[in-house]
C-alpha positions in Angstrom: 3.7 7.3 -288.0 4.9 10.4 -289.6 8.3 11.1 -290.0 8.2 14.2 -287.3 6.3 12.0 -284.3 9.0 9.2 -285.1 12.0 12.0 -284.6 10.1 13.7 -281.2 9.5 10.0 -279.7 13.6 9.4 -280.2 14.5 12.4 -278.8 14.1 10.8 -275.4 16.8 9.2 -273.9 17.8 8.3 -269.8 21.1 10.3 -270.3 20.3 13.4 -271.8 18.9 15.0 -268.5 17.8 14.2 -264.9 19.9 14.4 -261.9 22.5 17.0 -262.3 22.5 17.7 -265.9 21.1 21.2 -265.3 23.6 21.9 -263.0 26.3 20.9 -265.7 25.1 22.8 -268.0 24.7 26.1 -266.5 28.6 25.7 -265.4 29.0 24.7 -269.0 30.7 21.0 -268.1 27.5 20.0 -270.5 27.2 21.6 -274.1 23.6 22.1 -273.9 22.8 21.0 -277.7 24.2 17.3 -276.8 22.1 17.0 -273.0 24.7 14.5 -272.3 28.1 14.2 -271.7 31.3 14.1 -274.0 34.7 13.9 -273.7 35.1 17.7 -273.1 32.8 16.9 -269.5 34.9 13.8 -268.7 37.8 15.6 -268.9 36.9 18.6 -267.0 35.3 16.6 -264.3 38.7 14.2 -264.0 40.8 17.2 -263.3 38.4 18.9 -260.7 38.1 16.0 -258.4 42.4 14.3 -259.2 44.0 18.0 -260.2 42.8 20.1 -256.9 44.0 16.8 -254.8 47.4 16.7 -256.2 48.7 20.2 -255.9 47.1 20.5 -252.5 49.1 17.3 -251.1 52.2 18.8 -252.6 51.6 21.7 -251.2 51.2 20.1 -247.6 53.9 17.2 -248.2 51.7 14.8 -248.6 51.9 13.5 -252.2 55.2 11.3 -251.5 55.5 10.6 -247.7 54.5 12.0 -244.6 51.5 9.8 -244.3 51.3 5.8 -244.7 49.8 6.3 -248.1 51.0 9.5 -250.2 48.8 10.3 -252.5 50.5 9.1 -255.3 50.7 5.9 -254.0 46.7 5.8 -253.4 45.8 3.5 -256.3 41.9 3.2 -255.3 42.2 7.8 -255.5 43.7 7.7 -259.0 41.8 5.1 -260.2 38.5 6.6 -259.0 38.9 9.9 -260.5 40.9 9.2 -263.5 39.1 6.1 -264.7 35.9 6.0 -263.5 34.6 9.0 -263.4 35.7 9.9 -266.8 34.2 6.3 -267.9 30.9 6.7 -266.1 30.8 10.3 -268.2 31.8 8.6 -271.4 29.1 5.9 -271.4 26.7 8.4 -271.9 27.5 8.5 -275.5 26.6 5.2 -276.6 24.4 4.4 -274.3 22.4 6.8 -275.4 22.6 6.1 -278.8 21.0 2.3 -278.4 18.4 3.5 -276.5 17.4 5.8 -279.4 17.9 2.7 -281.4 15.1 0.4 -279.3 12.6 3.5 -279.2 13.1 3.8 -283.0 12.9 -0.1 -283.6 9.2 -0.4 -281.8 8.0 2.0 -284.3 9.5 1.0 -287.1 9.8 -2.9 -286.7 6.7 -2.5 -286.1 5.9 -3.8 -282.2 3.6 -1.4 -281.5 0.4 -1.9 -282.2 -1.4 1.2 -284.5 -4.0 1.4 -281.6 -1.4 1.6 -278.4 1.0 4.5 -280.3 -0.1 7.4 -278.0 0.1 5.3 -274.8 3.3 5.0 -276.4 4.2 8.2 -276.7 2.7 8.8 -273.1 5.1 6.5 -271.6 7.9 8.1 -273.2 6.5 11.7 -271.8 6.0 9.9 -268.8 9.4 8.4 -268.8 11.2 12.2 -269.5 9.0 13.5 -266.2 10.2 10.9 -264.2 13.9 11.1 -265.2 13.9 14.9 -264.3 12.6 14.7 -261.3 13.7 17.5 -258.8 13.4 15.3 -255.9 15.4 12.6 -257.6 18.3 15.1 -257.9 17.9 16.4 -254.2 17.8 12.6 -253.1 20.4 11.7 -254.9 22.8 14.5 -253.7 21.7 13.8 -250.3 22.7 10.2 -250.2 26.3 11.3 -252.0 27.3 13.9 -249.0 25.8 11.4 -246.4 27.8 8.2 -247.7 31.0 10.7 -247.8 30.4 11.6 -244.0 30.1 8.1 -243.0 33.3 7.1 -245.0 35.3 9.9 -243.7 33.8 10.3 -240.0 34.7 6.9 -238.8 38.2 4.8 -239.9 39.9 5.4 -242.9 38.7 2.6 -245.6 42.3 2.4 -246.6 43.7 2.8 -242.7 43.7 5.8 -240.7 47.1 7.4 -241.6 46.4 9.0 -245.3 46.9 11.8 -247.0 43.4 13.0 -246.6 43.7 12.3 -242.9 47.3 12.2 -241.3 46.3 10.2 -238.2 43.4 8.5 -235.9 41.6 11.8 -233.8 43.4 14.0 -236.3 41.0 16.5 -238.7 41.1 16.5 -242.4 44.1 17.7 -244.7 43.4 20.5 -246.9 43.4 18.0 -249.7 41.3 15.5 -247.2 38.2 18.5 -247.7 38.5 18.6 -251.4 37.9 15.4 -251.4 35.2 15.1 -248.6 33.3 17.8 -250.4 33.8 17.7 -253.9 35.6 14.7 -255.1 34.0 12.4 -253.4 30.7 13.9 -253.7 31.0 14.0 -257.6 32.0 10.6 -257.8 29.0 8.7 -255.8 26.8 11.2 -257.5 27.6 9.7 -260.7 27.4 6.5 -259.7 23.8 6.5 -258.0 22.9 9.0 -260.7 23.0 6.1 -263.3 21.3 3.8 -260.8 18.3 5.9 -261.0 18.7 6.5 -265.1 18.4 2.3 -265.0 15.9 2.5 -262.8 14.1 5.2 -265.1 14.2 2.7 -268.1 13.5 0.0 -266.2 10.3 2.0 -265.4 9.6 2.9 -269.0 10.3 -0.3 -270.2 7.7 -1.9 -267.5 4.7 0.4 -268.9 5.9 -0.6 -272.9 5.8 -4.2 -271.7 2.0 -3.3 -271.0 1.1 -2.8 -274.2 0.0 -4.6 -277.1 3.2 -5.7 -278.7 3.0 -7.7 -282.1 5.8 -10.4 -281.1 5.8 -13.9 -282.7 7.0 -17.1 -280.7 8.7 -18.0 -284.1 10.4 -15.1 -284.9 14.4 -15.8 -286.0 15.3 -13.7 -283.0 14.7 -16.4 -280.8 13.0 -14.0 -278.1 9.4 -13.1 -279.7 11.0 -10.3 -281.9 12.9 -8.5 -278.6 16.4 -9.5 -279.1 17.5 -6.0 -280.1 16.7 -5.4 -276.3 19.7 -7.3 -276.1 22.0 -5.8 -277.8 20.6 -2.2 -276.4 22.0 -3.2 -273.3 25.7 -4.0 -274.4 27.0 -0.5 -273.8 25.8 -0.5 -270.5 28.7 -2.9 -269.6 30.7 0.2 -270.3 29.2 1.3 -266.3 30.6 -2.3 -264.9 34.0 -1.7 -266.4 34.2 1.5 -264.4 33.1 0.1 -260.8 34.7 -3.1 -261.6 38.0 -0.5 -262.0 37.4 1.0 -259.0 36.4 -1.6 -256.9 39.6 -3.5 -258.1 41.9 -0.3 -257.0 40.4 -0.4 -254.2 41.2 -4.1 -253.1 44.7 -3.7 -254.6 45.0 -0.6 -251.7 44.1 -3.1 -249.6 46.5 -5.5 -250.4 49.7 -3.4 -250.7 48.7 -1.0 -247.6 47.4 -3.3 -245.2 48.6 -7.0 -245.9 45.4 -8.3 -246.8 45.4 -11.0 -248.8 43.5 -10.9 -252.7 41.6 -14.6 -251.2 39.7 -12.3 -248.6 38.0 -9.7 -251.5 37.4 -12.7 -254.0 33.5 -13.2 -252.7 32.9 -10.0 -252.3 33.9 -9.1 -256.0 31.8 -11.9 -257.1 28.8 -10.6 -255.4 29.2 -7.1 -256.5 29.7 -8.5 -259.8 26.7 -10.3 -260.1 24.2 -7.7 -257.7 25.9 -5.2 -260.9 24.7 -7.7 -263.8 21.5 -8.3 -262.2 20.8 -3.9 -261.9 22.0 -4.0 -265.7 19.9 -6.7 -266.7 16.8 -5.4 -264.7 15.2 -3.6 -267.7 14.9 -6.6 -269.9 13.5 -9.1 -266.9 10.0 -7.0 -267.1 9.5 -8.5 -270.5 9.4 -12.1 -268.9 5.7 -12.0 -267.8 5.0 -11.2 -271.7 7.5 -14.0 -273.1 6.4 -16.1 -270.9 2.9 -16.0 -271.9 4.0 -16.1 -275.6 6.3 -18.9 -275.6 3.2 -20.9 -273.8 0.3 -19.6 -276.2 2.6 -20.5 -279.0 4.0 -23.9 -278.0 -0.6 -24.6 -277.4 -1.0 -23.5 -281.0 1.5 -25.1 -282.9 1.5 -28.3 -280.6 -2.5 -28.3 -281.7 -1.4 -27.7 -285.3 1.2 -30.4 -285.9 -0.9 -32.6 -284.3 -3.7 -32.1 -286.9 -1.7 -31.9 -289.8 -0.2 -34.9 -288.5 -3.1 -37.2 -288.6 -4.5 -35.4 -291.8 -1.2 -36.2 -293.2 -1.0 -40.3 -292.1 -4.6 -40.9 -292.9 -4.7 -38.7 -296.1 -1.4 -39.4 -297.4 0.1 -42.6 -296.1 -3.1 -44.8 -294.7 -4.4 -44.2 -298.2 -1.5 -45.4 -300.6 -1.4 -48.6 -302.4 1.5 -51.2 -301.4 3.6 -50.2 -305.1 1.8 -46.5 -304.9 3.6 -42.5 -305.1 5.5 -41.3 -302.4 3.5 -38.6 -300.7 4.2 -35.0 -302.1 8.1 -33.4 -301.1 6.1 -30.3 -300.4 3.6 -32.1 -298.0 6.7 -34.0 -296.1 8.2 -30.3 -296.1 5.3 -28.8 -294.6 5.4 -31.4 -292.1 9.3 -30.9 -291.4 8.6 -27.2 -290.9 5.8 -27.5 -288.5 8.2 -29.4 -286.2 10.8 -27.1 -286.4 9.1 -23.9 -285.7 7.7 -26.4 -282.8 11.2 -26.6 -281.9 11.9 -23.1 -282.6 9.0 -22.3 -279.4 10.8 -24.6 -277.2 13.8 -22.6 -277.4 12.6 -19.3 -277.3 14.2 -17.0 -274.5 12.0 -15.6 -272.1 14.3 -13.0 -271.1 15.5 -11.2 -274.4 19.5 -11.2 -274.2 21.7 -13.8 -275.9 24.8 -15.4 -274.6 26.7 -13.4 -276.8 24.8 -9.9 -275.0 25.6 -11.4 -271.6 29.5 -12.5 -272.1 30.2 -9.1 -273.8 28.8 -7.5 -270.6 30.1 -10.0 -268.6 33.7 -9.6 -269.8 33.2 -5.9 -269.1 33.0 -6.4 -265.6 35.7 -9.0 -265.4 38.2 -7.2 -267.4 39.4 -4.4 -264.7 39.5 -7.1 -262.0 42.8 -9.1 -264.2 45.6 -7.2 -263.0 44.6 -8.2 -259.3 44.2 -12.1 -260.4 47.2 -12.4 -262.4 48.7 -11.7 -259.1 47.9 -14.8 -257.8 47.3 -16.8 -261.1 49.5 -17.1 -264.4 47.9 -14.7 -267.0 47.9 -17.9 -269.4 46.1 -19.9 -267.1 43.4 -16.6 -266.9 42.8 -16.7 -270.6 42.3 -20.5 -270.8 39.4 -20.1 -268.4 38.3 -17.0 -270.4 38.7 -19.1 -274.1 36.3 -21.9 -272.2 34.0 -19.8 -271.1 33.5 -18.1 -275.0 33.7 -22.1 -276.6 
C-alpha cells in the first residue's frame, strides 16, 4: 500500500469527531486542525461548568454555609468538574494516538490480507460515518438533559439541603440552574459521548475481525499476532480513572454529609468497576470467535505434525540404531524439541488479545482514585501489600 492510502486510512480515529465535536469547534473549545481535544479545551470546559458555580454561590451565600453542604464543601461538585471532566477531555490525546497505532500496524505488520485492503478501507469509511452520526449526537444530548431532570426533580443525591437546592419543595439556586443546564449537562455528555466512541470501535473492530487476517497460532505475541490490541487499549484506563474519581467523591459526600458508612458503597464500586472494565475491554472480545478458531486449527495441525515426525523419528532414528551405534542427529532431537514447544506455545495462546500486564495497568487505573476512601478504613501499608500481591 502506497505511502498516501497508508496516511488517509490513519487519519481516522474515534476521537477526532462525532458527538459534539462540531459544536466545539465552532465555539472554538476545539482547534479545528487537531479534531480532538487538548489541554486548551479541558481547561476551558473546567472553568465553565466549576467557575460560573462558584461566584454564583458566593454571590447568594451559599459557597460556605447557609445550606447543609456549601459548595465548597461539595467534594463529589469539585471533583466532577475539576478532575473529570478535564480527564475525560485529556484522554483524547493518547487515545487517539494508539488507535492510529493499531490501524497503522494491520497494514504494515502486515494482517491484512492484499485481497481484503479496500473492505479495509471501507470499514474505516464506514467506521468515520457511524462515529458522526447526527442522531448519535441528538441521542446523546437527549439522554444528558433527561438524566439531569431526573437527578434534580426528585431528592437531592447528596440530601435535599444543598447549595443547588436550599431545601425539600424549594426551586433551584441560581447556581442550582447552571448546574442543571450546563454543568451537569456537559459532564454526562462527555461521559456517554465516549460510551458511544467505544461502542464505534467496538463496531469497526467487529467488521476487521471479518476479514482475512494473516495471524499465526505461534506467533511470540502469544495472541495470533493481536497483542498490540492490547496495548492499544492501555490509555483507555485514563476514562476509568476519571469515573472511578468521580464516583469516589461522590461516596466520600456520602459519607461525611449523611453518615453512611464506606462498607455500604463497597459492592457497588466493585460492580461499576468491573461493568467499566468489561465496556473497555469490549473491543478486543470480538476477536475471540477468530482466536478461537486459530488456537483450535493450530493445536489440529501441529498435534498432527508432532505426531508424524514422532514416529518418523523412533522408527527412522532410534528403532534403527545398533546396540554400540551414533546418537541420532542434535539437529533432529532439536527439531523434535521445537515441534513440542510451539505445541505448547498453541496451548497457551490467548483468545482474547490483552496480557496481564494490559489488564493490571488498566486495572490499577480504576483502583487508584478509589485509595483515599479505603485508607480510611484500612492502613495505606496494608493497601500496598494487597497491591504488591496482586503485580507478583
Amino acid at each position: 500500500m502506497n505511502s498516501k492510502r497508508l496516511d488517509h486510512l490513519v487519519a481516522f480515529s474515534v476521537t477526532d469527531g462525532g458527538p459534539g465535536t462540531e459544536v466545539m469547534k465552532r465555539l472554538r473549545l476545539v482547534r479545528p486542525e487537531l479534531g480532538h481535544g487538548s489541554a486548551r479545551t479541558a481547561l476551558i470546559l473546567a472553568i465553565l461548568t466549576w467557575l460560573p458555580l462558584f461566584v454564583l454561590c458566593v454571590a447568594e451565600g451559599l459557597a460556605f454555609r447557609g445550606v447543609k453542604i456549601p459548595f465548597l464543601y461539595d467534594i463529589f461538585a469539585h471533583v466532577k468538574f475539576l478532575i473529570t471532566i478535564p480527564t475525560l477531555v485529556l484522554a483524547e490525546i493518547p487515545i487517539a494516538a494508539a488507535l492510529r497505532a493499531v490501524i497503522r500496524h494491520f497494514v504494515e505488520a502486515p494482517l491484512i490480507d492484499e485481497k481484503d485492503l479496500h473492505r479495509f478501507e471501507e470499514t474505516m469509511f464506514d467506521a468515520q460515518r457511524f462515529r458522526d452520526l447526527r442522531a448519535a449526537e441528538l441521542a446523546i444530548l437527549g439522554l444528558s438533559y433527561l438524566l439531569t431532570y431526573m437527578a434534580l426533580s426528585g431528592h437531592s443525591f447528596l440530601g435535599e439541603s444543598t447549595w443547588f437546592r436550599p431545601g425539600a419543595g424549594q426551586g433551584l439556586t441560581g447556581a442550582g440552574y447552571w448546574y442543571a443546564f450546563v454543568s451537569l449537562p456537559v459532564y454526562l455528555f462527555l461521559i456517554f459521548r465516549w460510551i458511544y466512541r467505544i461502542g464505534v470501535w467496538t463496531r469497526c473492530l467487529w467488521k476487521v475481525s471479518k476479514l482475512n487476517l494473516l495471524l499465526t497460532p505461534i506467533h511470540p505475541d502469544g495472541a495470533g499476532g493481536l497483542a498490540f490490541l492490547g496495548k492499544a487499549t492501555r490509555p483507555f484506563g485514563i476514562i476509568l480513572f476519571a469515573l472511578s474519581a468521580a464516583i469516589s467523591g461522590g461516596i466520600a459526600s456520602r459519607v461525611l454529609f449523611e453518615g453512611a458508612r464506606l462498607e455500604q458503597f463497597q459492592w457497588s464500586y466493585i460492580t461499576l468497576m468491573v461493568f467499566g472494565l468489561a465496556v473497555v475491554g469490549a473491543p478486543l472480545m470480538v476477536f475471540m470467535p477468530m482466536l478461537s478458531r486459530l488456537k483450535r486449527q493450530g493445536l489440529a495441525q501441529y498435534a498432527s505434525a508432532e505426531s508424524r515426525y514422532t514416529h518418523a523419528f523412533q522408527r527412522s532414528k532410534i528403532e534403527q540404531l545398533p546396540a554400540e551405534g551414533q546418537l541420532p542427529d542434535l539437529s533432529e532431537v532439536q527439531t523434535l524439541d521445537s515441534l513440542s514447544n510451539q505445541f505448547e506455545r498453541i496451548k497457551n495462546l490467548r483468545v482474547i488479545p490483552i496480557g496481564l500486564a494490559d489488564f493490571i495497568e488498566i486495572a490499577i487505573s480504576a483502583i487508584v482514585p478509589g485509595l483515599p476512601l479505603l485508607a480510611t478504613v484500612m492502613p495505606l501499608e496494608d493497601i500496598f501489600k494487597s497491591l504488591f500481591k496482586m503485580l507478583v
